[in-house]
MDAnalysis code that builds the backbone (N, CA, C; Angstrom):
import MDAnalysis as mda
import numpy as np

u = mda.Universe.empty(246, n_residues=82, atom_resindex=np.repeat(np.arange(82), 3), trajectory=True)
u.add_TopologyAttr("name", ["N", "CA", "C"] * 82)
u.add_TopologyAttr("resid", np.arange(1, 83))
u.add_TopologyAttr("resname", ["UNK", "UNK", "UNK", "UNK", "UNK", "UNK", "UNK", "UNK", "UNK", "UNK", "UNK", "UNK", "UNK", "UNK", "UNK", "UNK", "UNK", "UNK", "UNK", "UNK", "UNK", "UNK", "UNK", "UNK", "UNK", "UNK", "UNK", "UNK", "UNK", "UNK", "UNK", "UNK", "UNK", "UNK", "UNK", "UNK", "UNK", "UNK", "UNK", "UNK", "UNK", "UNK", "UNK", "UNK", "UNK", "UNK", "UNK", "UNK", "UNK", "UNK", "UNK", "UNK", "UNK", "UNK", "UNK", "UNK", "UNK", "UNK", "UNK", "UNK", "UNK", "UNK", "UNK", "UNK", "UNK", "UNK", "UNK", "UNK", "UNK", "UNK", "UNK", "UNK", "UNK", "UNK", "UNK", "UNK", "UNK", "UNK", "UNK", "UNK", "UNK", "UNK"])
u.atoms.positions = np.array([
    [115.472, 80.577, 121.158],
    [115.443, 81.947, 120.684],
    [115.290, 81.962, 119.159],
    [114.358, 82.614, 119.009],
    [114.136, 82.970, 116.955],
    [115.060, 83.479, 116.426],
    [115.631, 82.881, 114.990],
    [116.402, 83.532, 114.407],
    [116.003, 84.935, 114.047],
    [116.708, 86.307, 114.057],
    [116.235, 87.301, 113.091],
    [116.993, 87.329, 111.764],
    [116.123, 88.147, 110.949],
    [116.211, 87.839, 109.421],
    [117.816, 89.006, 109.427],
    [117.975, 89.211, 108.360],
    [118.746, 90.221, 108.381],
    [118.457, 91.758, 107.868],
    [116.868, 91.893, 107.641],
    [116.036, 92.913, 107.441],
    [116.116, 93.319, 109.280],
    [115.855, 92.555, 110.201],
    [115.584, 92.811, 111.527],
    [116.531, 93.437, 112.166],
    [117.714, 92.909, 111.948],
    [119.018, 92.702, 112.518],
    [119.240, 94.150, 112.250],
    [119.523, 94.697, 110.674],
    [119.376, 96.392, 110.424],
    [118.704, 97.525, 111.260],
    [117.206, 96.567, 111.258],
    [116.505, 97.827, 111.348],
    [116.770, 97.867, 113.095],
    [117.202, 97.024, 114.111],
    [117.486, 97.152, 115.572],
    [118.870, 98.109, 115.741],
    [120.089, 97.805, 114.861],
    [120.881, 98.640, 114.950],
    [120.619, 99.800, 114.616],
    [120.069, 99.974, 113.527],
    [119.854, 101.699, 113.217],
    [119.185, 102.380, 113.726],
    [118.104, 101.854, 115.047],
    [117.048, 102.527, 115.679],
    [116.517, 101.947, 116.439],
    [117.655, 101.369, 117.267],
    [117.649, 101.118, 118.951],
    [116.115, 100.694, 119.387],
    [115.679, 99.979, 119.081],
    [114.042, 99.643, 119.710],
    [113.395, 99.937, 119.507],
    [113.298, 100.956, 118.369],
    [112.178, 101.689, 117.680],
    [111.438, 100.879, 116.256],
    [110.364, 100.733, 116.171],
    [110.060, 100.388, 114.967],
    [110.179, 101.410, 114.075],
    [110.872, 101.331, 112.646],
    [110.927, 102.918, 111.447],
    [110.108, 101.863, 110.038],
    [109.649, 103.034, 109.948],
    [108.518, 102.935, 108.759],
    [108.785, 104.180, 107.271],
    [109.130, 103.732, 106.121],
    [109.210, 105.555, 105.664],
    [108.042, 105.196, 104.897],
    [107.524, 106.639, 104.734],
    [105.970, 106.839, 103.986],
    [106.229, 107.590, 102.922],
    [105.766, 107.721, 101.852],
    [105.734, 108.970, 100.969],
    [104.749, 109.322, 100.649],
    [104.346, 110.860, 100.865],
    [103.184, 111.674, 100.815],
    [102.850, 112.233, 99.249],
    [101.612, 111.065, 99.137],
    [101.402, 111.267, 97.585],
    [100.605, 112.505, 97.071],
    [101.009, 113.866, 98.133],
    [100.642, 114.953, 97.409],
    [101.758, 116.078, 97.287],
    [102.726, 115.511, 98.290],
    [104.108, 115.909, 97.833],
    [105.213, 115.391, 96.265],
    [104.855, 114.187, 96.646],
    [105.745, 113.673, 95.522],
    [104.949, 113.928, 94.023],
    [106.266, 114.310, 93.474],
    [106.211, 114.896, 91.806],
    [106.616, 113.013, 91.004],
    [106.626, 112.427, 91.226],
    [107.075, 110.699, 90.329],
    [108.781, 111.422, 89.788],
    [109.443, 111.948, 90.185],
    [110.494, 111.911, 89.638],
    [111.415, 111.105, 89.717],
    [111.622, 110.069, 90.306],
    [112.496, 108.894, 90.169],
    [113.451, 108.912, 91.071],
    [113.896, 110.189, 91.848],
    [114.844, 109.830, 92.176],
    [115.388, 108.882, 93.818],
    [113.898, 108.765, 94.626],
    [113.995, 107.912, 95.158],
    [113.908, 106.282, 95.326],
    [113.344, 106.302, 93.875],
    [113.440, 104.591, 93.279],
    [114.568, 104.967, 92.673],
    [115.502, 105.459, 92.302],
    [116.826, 105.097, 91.876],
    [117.716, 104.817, 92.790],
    [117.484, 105.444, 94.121],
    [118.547, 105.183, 95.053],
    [118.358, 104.241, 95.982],
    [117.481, 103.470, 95.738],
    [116.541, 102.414, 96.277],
    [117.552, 101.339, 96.581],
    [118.458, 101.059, 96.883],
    [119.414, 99.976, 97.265],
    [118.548, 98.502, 97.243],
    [117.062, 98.507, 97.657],
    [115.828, 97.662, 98.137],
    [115.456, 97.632, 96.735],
    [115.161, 98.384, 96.313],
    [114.132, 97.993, 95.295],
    [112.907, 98.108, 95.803],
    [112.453, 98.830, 96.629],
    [111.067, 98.887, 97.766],
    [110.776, 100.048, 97.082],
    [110.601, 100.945, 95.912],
    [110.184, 102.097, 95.883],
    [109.828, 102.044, 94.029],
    [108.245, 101.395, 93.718],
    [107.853, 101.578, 92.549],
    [107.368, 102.570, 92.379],
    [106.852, 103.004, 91.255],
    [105.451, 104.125, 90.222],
    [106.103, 104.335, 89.039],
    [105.154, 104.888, 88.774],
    [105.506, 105.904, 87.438],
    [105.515, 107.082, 87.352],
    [106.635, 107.251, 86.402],
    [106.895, 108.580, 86.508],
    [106.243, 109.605, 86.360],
    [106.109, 110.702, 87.364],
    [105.066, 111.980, 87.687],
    [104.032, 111.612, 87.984],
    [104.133, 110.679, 88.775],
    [103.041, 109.824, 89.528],
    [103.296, 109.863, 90.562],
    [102.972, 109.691, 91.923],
    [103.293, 109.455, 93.218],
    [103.395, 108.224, 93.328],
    [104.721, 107.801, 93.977],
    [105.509, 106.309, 94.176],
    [104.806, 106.046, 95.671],
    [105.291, 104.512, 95.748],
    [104.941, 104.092, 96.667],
    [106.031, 103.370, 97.511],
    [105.808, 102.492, 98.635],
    [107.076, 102.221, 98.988],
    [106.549, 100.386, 99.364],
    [107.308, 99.272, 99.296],
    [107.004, 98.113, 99.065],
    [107.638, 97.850, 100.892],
    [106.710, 97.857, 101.866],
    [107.465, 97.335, 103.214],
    [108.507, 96.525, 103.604],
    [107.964, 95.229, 102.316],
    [108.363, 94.152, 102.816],
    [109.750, 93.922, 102.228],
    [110.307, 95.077, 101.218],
    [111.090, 94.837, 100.508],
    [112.423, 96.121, 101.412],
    [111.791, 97.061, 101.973],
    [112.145, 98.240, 102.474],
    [113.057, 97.883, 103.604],
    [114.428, 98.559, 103.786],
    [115.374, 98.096, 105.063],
    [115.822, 98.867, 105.757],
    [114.861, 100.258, 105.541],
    [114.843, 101.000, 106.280],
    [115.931, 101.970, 106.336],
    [116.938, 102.068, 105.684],
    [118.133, 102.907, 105.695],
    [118.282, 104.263, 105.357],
    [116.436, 104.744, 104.834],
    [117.035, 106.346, 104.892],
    [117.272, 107.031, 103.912],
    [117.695, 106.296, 102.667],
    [118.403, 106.949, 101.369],
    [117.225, 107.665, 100.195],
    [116.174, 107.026, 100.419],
    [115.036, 107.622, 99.735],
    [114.485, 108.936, 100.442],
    [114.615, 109.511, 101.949],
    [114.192, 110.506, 102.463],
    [115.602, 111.531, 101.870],
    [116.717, 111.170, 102.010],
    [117.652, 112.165, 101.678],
    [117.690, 112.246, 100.202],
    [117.303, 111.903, 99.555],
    [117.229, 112.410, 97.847],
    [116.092, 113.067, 97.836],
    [114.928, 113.119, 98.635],
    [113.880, 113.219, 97.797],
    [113.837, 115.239, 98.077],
    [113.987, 115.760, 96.735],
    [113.870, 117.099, 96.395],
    [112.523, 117.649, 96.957],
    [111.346, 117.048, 97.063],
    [110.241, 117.514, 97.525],
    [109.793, 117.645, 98.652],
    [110.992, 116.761, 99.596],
    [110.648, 116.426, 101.099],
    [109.096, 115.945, 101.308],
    [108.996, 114.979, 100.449],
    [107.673, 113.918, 99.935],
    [108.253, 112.970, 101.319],
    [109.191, 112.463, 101.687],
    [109.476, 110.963, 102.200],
    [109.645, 111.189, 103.805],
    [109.257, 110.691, 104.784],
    [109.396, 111.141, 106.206],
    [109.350, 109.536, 106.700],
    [110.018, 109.188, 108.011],
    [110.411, 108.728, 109.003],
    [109.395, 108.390, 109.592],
    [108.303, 107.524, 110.121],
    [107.722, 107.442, 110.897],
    [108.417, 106.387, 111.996],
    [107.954, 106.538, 112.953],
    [109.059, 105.735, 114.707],
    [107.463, 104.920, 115.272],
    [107.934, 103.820, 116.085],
    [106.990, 103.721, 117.065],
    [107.893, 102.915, 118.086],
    [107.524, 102.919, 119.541],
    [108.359, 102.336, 120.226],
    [108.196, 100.305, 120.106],
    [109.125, 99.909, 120.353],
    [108.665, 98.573, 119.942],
    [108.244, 98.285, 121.398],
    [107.402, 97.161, 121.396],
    [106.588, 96.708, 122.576],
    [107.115, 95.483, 123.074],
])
């Protein structure tokens, strides 16, 4: 049996078999920072008043960048895992 990482291990507890993805919609987002500040990951560069981006591989999925973000720029995407 494969070890899982501990990026894996998260993202199975927090969403039961689902693959989660967050996106940010670069015509919503104003670059205001405040979802790269709460970035626990560090998965969330740009510049400011720029539309940010989000780094996957760095991302653990927990959510904290959709609940700050004032613009409701950041959404949840699901897929079932296969």
């Amino acid at each position: 049996m494969k070890k899982q990482s501990l990026m894996e291990k998260i993202e199975n507890i927090n969403h039961a078999g689902k693959k989660v993805k967050y996106v940010i919609n670069s015509v919503l987002c104003h670059g205001c920072d405040f979802c790269k500040k709460n970035c626990s990951a560090g998965a969330i560069y740009g510049e400011i008043k720029q539309p940010h981006k989000i780094d996957w591989k760095k991302c653990i999925c927990c959510g904290s960048c959709e609940s700050v973000c004032p613009f409701k720029a950041i959404s949840c995407q699901t897929e079932l895992l296969s």
